[in-house]
KOLMARTOR-9484 format. One line per 3 residues: their letters; for each residue y, z, x of N, C-alpha, C, O, CB. Coordinates in steps of 0.001 Angstrom, whole numbers. Glycine has a CB too. Layout:
<pts>
a	Y Z X Y Z X Y Z X Y Z X Y Z X  ...
</pts>
This chain:
<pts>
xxx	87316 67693 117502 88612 68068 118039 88416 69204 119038 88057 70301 118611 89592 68483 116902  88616 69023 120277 88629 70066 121302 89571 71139 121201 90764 70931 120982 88828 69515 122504  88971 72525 121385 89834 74025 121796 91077 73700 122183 91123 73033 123217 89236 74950 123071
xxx	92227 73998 121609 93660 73918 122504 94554 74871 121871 94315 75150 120696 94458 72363 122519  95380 75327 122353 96129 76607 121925 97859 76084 122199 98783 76840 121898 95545 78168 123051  98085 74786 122765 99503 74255 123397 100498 74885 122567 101516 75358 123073 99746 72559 123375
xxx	100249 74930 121177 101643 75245 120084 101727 76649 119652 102648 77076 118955 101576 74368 118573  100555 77490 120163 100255 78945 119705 100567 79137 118411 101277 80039 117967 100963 79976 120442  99971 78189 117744 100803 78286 116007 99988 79488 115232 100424 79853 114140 100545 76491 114811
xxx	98794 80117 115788 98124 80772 115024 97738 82243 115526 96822 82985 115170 97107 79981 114746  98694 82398 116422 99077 83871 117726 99350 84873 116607 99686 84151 115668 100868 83709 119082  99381 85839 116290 99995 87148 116127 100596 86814 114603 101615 87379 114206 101213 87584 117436
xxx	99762 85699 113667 99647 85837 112145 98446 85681 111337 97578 85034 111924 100434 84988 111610  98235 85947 110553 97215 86399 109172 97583 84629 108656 98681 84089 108523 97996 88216 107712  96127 84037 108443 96355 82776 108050 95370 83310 106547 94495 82592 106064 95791 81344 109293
xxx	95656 84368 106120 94559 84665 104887 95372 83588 104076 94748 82553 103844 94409 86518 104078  96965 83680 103497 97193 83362 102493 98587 82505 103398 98897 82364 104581 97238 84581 101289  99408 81874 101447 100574 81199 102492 101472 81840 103214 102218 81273 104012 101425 80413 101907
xxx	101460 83858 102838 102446 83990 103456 102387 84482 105174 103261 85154 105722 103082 84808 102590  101438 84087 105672 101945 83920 107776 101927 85064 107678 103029 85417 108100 103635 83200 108687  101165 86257 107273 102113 87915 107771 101934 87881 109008 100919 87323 109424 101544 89611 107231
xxx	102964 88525 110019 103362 88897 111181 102373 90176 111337 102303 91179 110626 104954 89124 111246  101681 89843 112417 100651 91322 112961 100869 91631 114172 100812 90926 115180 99003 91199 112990  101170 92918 114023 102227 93488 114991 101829 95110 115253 100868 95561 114630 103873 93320 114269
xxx	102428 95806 115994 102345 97367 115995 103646 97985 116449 104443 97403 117185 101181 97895 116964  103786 99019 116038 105112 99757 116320 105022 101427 116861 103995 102100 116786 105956 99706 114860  105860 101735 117213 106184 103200 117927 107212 103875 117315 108372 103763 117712 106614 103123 119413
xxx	106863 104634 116293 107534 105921 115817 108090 107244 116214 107433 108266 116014 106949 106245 115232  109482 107282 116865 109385 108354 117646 110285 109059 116906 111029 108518 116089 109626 108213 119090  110270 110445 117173 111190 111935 116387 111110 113064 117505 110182 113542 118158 110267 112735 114662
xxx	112445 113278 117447 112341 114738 118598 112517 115596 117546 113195 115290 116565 113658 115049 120021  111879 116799 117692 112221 117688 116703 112325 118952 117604 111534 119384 118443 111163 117749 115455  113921 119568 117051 113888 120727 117675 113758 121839 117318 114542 121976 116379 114584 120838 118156
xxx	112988 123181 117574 112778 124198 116984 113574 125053 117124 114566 124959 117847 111852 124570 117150  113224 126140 116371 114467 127694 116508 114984 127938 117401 116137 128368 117361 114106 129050 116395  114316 127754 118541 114310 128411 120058 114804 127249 120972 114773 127330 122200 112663 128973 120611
xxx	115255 126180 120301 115703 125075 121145 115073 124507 121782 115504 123909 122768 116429 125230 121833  113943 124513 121449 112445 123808 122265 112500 122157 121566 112186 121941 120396 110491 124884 121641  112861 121310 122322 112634 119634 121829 110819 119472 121802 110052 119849 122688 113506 118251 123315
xxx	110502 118872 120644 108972 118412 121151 109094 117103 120417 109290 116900 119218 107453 119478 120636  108910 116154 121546 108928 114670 121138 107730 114084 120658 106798 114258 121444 109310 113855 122207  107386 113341 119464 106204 112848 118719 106745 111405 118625 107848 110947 118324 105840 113648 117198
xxx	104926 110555 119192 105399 109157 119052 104211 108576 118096 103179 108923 118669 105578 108317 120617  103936 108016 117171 103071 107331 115906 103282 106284 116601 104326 105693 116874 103516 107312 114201  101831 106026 116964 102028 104123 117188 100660 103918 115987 99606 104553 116002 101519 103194 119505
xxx	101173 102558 114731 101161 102269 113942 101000 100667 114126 101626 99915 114873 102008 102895 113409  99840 100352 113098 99386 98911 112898 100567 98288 112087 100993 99169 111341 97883 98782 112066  101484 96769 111881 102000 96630 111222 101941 95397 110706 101777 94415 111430 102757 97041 111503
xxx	102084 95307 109242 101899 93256 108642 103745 93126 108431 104492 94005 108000 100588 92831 106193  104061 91926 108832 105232 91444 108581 106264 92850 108785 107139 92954 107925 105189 90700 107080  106235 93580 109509 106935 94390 110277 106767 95754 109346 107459 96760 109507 108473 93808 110581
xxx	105810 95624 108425 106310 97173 107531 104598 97796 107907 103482 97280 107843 106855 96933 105092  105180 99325 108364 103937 100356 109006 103155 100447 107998 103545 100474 106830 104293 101915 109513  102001 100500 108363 99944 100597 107616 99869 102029 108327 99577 102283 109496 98153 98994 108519
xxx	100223 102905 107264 99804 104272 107592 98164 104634 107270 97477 105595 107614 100779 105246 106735  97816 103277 106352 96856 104224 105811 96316 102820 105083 97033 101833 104921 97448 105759 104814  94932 102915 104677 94072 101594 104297 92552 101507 103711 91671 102032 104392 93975 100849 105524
xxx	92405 101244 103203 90828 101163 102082 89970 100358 103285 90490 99246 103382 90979 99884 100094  89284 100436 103874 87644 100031 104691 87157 99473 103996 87341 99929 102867 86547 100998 105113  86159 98073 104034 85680 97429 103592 84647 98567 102966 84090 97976 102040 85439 96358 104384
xxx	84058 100104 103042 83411 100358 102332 83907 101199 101111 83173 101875 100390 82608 100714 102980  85291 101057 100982 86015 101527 99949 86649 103241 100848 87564 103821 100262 84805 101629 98325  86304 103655 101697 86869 104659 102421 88335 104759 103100 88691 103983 103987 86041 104781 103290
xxx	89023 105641 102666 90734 105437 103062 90517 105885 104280 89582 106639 104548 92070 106343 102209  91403 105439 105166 91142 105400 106877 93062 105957 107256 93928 105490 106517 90519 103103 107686  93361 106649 108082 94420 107118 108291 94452 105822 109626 93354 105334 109891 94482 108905 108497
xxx	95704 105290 110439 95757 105002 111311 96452 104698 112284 96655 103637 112875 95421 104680 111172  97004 106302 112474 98202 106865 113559 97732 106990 114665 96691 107647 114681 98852 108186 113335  98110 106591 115692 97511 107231 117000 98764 108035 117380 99844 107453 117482 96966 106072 118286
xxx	98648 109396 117598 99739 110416 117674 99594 111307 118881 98733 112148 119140 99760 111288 116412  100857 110833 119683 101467 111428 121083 102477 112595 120938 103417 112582 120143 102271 110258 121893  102226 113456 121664 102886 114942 120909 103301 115195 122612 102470 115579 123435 101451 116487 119821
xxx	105227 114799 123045 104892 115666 124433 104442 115076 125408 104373 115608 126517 103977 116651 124352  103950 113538 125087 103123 112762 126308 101443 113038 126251 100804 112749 127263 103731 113395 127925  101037 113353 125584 99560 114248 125355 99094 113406 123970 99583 113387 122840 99806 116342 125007
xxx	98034 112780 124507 97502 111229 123396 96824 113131 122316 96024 113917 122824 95357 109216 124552  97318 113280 121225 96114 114596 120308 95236 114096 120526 94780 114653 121525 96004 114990 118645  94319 112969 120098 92943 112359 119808 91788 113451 121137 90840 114234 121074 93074 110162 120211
xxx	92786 112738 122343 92155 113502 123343 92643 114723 124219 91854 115432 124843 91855 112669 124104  93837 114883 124211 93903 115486 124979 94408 115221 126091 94894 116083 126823 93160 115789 125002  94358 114019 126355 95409 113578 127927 96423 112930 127483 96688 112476 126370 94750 112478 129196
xxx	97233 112931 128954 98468 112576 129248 98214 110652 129378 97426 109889 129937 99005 113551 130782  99617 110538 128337 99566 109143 128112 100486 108455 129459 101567 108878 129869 100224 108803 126489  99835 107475 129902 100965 106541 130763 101537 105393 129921 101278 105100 128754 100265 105790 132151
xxx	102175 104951 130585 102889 103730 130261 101732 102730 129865 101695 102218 128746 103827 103194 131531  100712 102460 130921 99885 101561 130795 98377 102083 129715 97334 101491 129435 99626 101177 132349  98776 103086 129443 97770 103603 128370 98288 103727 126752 97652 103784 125699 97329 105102 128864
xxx	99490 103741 127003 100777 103358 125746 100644 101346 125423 100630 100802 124319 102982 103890 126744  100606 101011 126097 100701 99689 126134 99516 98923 125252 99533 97926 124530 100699 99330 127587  98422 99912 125675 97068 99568 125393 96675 99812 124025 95930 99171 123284 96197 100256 126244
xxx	97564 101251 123784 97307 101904 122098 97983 100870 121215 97461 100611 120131 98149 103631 121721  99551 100008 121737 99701 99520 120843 98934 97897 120716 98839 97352 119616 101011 99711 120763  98452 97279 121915 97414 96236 121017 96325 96607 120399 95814 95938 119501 96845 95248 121726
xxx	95701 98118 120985 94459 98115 119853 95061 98271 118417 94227 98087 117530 93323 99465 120099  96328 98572 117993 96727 98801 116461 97291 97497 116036 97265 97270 114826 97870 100041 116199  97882 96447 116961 97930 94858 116835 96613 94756 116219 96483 94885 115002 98105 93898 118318
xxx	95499 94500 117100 94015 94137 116921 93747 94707 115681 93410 93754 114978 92996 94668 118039  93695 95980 114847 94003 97032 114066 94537 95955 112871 93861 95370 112026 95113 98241 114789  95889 95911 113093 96314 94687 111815 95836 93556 111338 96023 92975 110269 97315 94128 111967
xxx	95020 93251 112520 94342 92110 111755 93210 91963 111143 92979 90947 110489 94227 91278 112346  92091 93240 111299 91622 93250 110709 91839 93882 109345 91098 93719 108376 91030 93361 111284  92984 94653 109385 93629 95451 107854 93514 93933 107160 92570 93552 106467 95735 96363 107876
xxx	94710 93152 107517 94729 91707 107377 93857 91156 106463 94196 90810 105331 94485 91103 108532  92828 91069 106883 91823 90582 106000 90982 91006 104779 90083 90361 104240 91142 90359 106644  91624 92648 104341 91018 93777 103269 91953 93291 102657 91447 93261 101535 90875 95482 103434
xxx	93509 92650 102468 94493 92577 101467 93882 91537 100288 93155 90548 100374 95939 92066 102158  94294 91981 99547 94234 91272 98062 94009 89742 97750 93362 89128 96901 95519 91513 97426  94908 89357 98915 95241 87903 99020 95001 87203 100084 95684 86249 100457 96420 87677 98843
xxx	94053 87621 100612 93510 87311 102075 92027 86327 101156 91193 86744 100352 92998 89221 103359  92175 85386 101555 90931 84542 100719 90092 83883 102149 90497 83597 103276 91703 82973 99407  89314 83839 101770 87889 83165 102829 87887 81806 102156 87873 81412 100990 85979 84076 102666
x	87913 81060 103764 87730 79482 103889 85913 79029 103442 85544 77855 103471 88164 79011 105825
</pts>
């Protein structure tokens, strides 16, 4: 049977088990304002199965892994620079990409 993708039936879900989870990523945002009336805007972009956020996850070597990528202000913390649009875009498929391999550590994720 030749490569074909026509029905995209297997795009952006977890075929571990019967339930299809949806792998996805999301953007958490909060302005928080301080004493002094200073707004500082924070955005969590977050891996997600069937729409609910993976803050956090066991590694195939049993090691808990945090996995926020956190924008404080426009300023990626990790590094230090200023996020664009097209560098925002990018954080959230690597935490798509991110879910699917979480995806496959769940309980009920079984090998063909």
């Amino acid at each position: 049977m030749p490569f074909t993708q026509d029905n995209q039936k297997n795009l952006k879900v977890c075929q571990g088990c019967n339930e299809h989870c949806h792998l996805g990523a999301r953007i958490e945002k909060e302005n928080v304002i301080d004493t002094n009336n200073k707004t500082t805007i924070y955005e969590r972009i977050y891996p997600t199965l069937n729409g609910h956020l993976i803050t956090s996850y066991i590694d195939r070597f049993g090691k808990k892994r945090d996995t926020v990528l956190e924008i404080v202000n426009g300023i990626f913390v990790a590094t230090g620079y200023k996020v664009t649009n097209e560098m925002k875009q990018f954080m959230l498929e690597q935490q798509q990409e991110r879910a699917y391999k979480i995806a496959k550590l769940c309980d009920n994720y079984k090998t063909r």
